[in-house]
Structure formats: C-alpha cells, structure tokens
PASEBA-1860 file (N, C-alpha, C; in nm, 3 decimals):
! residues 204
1> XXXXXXXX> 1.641/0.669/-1.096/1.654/0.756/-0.979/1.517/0.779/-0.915 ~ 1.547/0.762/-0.779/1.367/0.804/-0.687/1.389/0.951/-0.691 ~ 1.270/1.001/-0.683/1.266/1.120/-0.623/1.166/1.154/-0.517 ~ 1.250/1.153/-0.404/1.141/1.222/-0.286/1.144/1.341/-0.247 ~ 0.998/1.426/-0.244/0.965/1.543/-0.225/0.884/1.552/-0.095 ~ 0.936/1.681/0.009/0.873/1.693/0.137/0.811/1.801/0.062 ~ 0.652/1.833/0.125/0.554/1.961/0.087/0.598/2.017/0.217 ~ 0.598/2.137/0.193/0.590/2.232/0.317/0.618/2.406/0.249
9> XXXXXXXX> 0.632/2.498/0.393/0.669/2.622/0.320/0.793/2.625/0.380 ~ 0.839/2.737/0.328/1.000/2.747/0.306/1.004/2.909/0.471 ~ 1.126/2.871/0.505/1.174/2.954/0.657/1.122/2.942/0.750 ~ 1.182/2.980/0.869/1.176/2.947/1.030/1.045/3.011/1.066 ~ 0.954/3.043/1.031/0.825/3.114/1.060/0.745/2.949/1.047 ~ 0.777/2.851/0.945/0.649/2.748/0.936/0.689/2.654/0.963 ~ 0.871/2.678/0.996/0.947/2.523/1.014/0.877/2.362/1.081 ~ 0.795/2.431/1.172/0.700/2.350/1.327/0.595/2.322/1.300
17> XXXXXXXX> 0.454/2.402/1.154/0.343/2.354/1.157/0.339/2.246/1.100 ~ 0.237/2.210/1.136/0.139/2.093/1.107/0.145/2.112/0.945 ~ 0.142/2.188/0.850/0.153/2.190/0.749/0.296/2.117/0.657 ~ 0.393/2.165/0.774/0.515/2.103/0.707/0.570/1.991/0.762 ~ 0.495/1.885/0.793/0.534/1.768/0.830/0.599/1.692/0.719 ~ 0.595/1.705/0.601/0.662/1.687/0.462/0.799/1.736/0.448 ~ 0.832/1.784/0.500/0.952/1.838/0.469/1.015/1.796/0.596 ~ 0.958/1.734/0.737/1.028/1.671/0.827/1.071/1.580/0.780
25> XXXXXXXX> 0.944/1.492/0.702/1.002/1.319/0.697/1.114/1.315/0.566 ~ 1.096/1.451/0.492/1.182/1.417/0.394/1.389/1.473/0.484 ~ 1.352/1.563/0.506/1.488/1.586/0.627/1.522/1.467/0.748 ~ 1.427/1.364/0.784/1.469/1.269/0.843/1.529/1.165/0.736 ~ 1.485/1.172/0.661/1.540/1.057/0.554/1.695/1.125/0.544 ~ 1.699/1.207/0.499/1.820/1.279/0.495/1.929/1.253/0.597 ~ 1.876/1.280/0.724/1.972/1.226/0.809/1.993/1.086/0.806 ~ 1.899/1.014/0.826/1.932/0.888/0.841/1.997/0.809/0.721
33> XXXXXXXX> 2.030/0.844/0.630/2.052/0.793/0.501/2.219/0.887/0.412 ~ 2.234/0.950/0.551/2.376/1.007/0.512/2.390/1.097/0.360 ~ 2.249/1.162/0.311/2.262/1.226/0.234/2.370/1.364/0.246 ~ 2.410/1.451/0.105/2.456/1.529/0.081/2.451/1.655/0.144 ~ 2.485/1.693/0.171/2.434/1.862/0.223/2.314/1.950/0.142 ~ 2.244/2.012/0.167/2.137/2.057/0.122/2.205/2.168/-0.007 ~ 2.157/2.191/-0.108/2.158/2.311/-0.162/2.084/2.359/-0.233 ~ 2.092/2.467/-0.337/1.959/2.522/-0.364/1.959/2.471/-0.525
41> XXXXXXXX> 1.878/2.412/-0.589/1.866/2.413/-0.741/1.667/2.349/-0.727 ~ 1.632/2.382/-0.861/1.511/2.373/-0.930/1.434/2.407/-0.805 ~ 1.457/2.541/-0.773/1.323/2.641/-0.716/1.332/2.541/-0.561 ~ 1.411/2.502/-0.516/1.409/2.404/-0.395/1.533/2.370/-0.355 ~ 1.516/2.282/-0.219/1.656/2.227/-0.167/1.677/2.123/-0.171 ~ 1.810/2.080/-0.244/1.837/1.940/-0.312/1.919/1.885/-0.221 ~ 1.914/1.766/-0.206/2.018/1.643/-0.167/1.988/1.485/-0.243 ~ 2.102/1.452/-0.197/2.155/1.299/-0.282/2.172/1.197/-0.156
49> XXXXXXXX> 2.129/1.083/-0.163/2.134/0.976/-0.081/2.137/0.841/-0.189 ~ 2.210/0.772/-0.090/2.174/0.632/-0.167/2.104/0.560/-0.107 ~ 1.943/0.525/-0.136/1.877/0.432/-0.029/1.836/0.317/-0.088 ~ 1.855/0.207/-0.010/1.823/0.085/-0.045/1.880/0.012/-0.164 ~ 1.974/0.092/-0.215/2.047/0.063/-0.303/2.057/0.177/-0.422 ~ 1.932/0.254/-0.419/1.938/0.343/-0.518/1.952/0.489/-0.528 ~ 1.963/0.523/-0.637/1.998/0.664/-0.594/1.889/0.763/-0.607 ~ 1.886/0.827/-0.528/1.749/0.936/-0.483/1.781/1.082/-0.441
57> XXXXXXXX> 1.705/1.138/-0.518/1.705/1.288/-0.493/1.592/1.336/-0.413 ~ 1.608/1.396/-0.318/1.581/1.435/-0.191/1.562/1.592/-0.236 ~ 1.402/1.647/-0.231/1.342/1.806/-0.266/1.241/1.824/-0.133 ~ 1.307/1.944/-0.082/1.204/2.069/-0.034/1.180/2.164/-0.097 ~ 1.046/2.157/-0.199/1.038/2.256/-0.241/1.024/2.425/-0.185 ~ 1.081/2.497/-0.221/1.116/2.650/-0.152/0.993/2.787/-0.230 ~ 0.927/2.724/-0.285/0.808/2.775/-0.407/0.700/2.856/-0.324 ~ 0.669/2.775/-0.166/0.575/2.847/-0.123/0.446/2.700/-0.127
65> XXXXXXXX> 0.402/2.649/-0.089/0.305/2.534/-0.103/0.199/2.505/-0.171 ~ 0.177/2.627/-0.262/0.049/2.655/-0.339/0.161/2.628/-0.513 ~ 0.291/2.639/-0.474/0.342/2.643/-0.610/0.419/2.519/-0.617 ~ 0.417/2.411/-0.540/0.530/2.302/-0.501/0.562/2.239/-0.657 ~ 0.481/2.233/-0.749/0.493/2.148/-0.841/0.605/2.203/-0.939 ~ 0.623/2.363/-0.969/0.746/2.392/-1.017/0.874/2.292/-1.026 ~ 0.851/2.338/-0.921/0.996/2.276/-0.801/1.044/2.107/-0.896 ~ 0.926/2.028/-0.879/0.928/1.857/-0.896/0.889/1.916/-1.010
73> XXXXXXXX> 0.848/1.919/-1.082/0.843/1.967/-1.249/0.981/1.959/-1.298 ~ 1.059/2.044/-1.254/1.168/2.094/-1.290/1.296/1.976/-1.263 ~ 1.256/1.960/-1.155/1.411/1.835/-1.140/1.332/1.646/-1.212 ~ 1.230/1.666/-1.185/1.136/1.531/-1.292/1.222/1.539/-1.398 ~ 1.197/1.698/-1.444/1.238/1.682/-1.670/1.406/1.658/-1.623 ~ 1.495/1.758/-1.572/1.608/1.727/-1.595/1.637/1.589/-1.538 ~ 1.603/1.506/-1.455/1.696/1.381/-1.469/1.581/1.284/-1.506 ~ 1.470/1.342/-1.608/1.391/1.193/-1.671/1.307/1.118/-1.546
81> XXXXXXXX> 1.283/1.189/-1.482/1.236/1.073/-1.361/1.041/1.048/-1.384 ~ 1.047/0.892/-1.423/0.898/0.871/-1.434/0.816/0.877/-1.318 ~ 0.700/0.944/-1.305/0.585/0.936/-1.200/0.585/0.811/-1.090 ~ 0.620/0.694/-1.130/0.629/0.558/-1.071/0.741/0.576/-0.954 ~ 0.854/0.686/-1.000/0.905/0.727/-0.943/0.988/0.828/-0.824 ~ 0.880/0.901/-0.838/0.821/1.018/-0.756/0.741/0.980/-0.630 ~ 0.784/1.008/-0.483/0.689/0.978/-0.369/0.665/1.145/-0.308 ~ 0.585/1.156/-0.298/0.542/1.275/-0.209/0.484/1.263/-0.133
89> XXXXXXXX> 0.558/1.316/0.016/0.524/1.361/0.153/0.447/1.437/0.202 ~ 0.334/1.442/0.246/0.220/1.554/0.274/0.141/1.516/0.422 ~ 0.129/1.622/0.421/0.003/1.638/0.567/-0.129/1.575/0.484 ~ -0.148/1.513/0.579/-0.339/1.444/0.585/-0.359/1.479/0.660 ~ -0.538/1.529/0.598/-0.627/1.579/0.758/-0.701/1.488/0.740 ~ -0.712/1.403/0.658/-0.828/1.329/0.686/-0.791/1.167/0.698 ~ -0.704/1.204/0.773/-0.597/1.066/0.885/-0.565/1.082/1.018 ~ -0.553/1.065/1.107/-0.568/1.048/1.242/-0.450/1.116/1.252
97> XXXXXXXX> -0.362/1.164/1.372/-0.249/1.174/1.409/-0.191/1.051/1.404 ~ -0.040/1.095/1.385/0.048/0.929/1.367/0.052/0.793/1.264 ~ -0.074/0.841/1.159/-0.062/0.770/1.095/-0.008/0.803/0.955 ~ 0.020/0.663/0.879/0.048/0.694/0.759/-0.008/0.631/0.657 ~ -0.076/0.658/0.521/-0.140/0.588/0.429/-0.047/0.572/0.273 ~ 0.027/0.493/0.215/0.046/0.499/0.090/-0.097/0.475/-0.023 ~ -0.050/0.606/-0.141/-0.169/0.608/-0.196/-0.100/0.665/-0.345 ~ -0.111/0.575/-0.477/-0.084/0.658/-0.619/-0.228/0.703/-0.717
105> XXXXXXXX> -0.191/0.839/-0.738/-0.308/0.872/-0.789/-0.395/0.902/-0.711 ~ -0.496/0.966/-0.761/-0.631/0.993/-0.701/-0.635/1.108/-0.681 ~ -0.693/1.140/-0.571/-0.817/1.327/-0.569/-0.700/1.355/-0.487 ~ -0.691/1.497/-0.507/-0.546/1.564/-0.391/-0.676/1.639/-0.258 ~ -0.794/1.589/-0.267/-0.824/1.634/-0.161/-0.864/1.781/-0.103 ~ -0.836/1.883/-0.167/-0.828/1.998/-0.146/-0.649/2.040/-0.096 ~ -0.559/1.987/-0.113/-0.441/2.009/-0.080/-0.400/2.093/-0.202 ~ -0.361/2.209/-0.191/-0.281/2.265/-0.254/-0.166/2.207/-0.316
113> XXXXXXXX> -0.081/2.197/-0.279/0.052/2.135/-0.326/0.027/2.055/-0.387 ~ -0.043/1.964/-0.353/-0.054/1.823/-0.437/-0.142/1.884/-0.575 ~ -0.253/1.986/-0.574/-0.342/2.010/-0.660/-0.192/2.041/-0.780 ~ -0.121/2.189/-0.718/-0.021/2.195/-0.786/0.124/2.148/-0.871 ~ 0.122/2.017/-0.851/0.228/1.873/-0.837/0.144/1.855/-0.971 ~ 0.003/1.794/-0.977/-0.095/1.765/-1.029/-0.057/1.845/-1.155 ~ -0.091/1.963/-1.135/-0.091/2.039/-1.251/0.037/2.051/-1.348 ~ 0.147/1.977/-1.319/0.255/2.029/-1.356/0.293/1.925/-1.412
121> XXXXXXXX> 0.305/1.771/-1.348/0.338/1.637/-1.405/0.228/1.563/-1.429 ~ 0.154/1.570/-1.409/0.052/1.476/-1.414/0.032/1.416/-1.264 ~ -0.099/1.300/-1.264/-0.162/1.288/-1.116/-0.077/1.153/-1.071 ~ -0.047/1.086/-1.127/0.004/0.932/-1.132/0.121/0.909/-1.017 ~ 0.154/0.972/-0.922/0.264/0.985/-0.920/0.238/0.908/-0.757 ~ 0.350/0.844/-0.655/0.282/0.795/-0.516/0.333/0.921/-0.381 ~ 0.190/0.929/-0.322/0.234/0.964/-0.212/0.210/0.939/-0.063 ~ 0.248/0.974/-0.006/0.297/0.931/0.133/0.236/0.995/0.217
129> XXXXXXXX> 0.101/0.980/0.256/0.062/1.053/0.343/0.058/1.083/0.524 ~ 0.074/1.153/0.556/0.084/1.231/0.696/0.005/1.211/0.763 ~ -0.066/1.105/0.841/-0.181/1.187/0.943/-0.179/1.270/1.027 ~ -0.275/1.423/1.002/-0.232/1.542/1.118/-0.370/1.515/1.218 ~ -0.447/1.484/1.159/-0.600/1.497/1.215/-0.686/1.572/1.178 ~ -0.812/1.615/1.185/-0.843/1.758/1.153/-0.901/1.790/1.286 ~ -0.938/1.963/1.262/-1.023/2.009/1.345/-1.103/2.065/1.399 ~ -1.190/1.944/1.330/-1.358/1.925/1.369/-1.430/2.001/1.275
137> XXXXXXXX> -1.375/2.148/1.220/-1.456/2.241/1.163/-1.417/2.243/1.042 ~ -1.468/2.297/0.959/-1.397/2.302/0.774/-1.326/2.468/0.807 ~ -1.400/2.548/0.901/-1.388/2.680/0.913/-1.218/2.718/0.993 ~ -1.222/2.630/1.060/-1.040/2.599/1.144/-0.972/2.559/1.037 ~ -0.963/2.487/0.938/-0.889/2.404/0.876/-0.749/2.546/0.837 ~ -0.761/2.630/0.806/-0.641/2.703/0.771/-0.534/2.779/0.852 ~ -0.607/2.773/0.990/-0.559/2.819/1.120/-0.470/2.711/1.174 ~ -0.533/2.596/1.138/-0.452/2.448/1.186/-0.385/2.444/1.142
145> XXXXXXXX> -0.355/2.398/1.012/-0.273/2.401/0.960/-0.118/2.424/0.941 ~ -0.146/2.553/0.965/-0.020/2.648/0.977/-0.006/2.722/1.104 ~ -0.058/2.604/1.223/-0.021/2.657/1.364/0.091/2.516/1.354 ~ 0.201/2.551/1.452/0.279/2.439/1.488/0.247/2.344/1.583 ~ 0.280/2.247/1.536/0.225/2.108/1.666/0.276/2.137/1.755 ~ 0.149/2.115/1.838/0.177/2.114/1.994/0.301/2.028/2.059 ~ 0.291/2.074/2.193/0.429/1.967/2.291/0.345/1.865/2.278 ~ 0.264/1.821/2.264/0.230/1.705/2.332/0.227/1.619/2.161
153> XXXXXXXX> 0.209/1.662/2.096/0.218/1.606/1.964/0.381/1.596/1.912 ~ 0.484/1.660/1.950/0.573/1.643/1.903/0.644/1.499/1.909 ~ 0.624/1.404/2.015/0.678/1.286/2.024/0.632/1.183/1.888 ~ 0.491/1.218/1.920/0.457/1.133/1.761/0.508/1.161/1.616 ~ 0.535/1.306/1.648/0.582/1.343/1.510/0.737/1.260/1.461 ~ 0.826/1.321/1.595/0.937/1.248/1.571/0.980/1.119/1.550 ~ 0.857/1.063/1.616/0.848/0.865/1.604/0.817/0.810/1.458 ~ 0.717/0.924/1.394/0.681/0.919/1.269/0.786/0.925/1.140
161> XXXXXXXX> 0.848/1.023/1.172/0.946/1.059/1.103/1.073/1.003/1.123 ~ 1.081/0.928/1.219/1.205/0.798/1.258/1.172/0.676/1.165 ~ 1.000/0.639/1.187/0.996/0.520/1.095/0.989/0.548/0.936 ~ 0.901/0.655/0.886/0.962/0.687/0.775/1.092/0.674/0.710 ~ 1.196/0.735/0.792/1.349/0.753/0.739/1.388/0.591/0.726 ~ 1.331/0.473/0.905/1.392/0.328/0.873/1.378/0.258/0.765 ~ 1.237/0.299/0.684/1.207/0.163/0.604/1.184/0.234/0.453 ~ 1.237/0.379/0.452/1.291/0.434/0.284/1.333/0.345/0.210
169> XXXXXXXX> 1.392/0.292/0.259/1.489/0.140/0.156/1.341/0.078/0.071 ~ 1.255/0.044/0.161/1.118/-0.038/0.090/1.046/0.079/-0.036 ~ 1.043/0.198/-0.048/1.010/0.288/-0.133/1.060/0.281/-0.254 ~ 1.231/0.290/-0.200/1.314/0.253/-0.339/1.314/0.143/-0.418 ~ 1.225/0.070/-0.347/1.216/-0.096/-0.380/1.109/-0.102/-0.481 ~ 1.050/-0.004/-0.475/0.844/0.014/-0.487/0.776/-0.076/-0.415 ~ 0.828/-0.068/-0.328/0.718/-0.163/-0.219/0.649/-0.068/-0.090 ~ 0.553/-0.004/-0.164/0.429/0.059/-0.088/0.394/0.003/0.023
177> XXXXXXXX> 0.307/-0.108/-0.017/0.262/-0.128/0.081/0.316/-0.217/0.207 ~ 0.416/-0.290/0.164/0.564/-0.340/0.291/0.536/-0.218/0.385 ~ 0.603/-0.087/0.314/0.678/0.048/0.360/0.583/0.065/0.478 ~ 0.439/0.139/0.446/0.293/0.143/0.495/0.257/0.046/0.616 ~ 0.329/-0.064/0.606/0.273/-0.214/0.679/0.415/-0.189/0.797 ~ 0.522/-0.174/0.766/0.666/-0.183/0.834/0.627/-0.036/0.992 ~ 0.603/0.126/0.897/0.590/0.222/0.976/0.451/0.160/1.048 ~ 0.316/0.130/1.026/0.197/0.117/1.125/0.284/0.010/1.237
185> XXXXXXXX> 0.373/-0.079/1.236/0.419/-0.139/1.314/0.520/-0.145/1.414 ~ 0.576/-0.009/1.356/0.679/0.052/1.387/0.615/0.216/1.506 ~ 0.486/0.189/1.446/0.420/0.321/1.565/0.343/0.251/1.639 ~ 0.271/0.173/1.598/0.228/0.099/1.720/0.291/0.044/1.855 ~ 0.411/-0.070/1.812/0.510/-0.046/1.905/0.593/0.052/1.980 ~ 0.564/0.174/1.944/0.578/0.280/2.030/0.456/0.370/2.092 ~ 0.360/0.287/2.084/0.217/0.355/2.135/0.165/0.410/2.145 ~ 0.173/0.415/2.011/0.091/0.537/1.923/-0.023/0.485/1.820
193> XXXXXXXX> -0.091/0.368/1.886/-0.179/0.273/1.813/-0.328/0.372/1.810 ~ -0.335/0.429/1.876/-0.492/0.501/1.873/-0.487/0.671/1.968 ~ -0.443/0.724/1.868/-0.427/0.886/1.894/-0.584/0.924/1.902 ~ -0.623/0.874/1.986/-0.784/0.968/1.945/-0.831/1.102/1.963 ~ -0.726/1.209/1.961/-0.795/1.350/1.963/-0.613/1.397/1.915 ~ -0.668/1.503/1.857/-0.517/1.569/1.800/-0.438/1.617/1.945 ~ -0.330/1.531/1.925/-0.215/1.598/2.044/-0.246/1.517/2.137 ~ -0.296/1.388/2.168/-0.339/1.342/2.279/-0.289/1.178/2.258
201> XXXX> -0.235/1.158/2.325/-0.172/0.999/2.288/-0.328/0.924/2.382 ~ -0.368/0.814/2.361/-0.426/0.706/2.412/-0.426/0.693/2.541 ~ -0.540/0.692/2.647/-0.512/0.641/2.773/-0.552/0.522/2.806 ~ -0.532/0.376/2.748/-0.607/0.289/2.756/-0.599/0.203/2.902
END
C-alpha cells in the first residue's frame, strides 16, 4: 500500500495559504483518482484510491503542522507501510513558484512537519516537493507562509496540482523521477516555464 500525505493545517482559516499547498495536491489526487470520501481516523483525514494499479491511502493530517508526523506514524504502524512507501507533499521555499522537485531523505530544511514526520518514522521516506518561492527575507518567511496565494498565483497552483493528480500512477510505480520529469513538462506546456518573482507568470 502507498501512502500519500498532504502537509498543511487543518480548517477554512489556512485552507488558501501558501503553507497548505500539500494538502491541495493531495485533495487533487483525490479527485482525480475517484477516491473514497474523506473521513476522520489516525489524528487526520483518510481516503482510499486505487492508483496506477495500487492501493493508496490518501492523509491530511488534522494535528496542526508542527505535529504532522503523529498522524503518518499512526496509519504507517497500522497497515505496515515501509518508508519506500510513503510520499509527502510539502511547500518549498527554496523552489521557485510552479515547480516541483522529487527528493528521499535528507535535511527537512527548517520545515516543521517534515522535522516532525522525521521524528516519528524515521527520515527515509520520499517527498514531493512544492515550489512556493520565498520572500527575499528570512524575517517574512512566517508571514508568507501562512498568507494565502495571491490571484495571480492561483492559476499555477491549480495547473500544479492538475499535473500532480495526472501522473500519481508513476509514484505508485516508484518512479520518481518519470513523475518529476512528466509534471516539469506538463507545466511548462502550460507556461509556467520561468515564474520569476512570486505570483508573477513570465513576460517573455
């Protein structure tokens, strides 16, 4: 069984930031993949899909973003699911808008959630990163965050989270870097090849 986890915080106050872009792409998968109806078990909101052939459990964790790892802790032990098997969805700031990087293991960056994921299963696990952008200052970084993307950023988001949901099938596959290679091609052709300032599509 996969398990994919969107990071974000939980109710209509953060539904829109920049923080919870994790919990979009994991709710686009959802739609597009004819999953289950949402409900509540292991500290989060569960659904079932079959993608690419396999079967995958679909988590928003509801913990609060500083505690996400509960959440995937908890549904990991009950259905046995190895790290290899685990993808997590997160905001990057230190990725452009519109983009996306597959990456297993390594430094969580200063990300909370992930620090907390970390702490709970171990680091091994792949995730899926978000480009939000940053901005500019280390001193903004928490204001950004958890402000909601702008109008002018919302098209990318949704384009993002369209190609995410198309090429899930390649995840279930473990094929990273296909997945990674399929979405950059899949945003480019919608022209979103060089976001160079947050919220600002390209005027070339």
């Amino acid at each position: 069984m996969l398990l994919l986890v969107g990071l974000g915080n939980p109710g209509a106050r953060y539904a829109r930031n920049r923080h919870n872009i994790g919990f979009m792409a994991v709710e686009a998968i959802a739609r597009a993949h004819n999953a289950a109806p949402w409900r509540q078990r292991f500290q989060g909101l569960v659904s079932e899909a079959t993608i690419g052939g396999e079967r995958a459990l679909l988590l928003l964790p509801q913990t609060y973003m500083n505690e996400s790892g509960r959440a995937v802790s908890e549904a990991a032990r009950f259905f046995k699911i190895p790290l290899t098997d685990i993808v997590v969805f997160h905001d990057e700031l230190d990725l452009p808008p519109a983009k996306l990087r597959m990456k297993t293991g390594g430094g969580n960056a200063g990300h909370n959630g992930l620090r907390s994921i970390t702490a709970q299963v171990g680091n091994d696990y792949r995730r899926a990163r978000l480009g939000i952008g940053h901005p500019g200052d280390k001193a903004l970084v928490h204001a950004y965050v958890l402000n909601d993307f702008g109008r002018s950023e919302e098209p990318w988001v949704e384009d993002l989270c369209r190609a995410v949901a198309d090429f899930a099938p390649l995840l279930a596959k473990g094929d990273d870097s296909t997945f990674q290679n399929k979405v950059h091609l899949a945003m480019e052709g919608r022209g979103w090849t060089d976001v160079k300032r947050v919220g600002e599509r390209a005027k070339e």
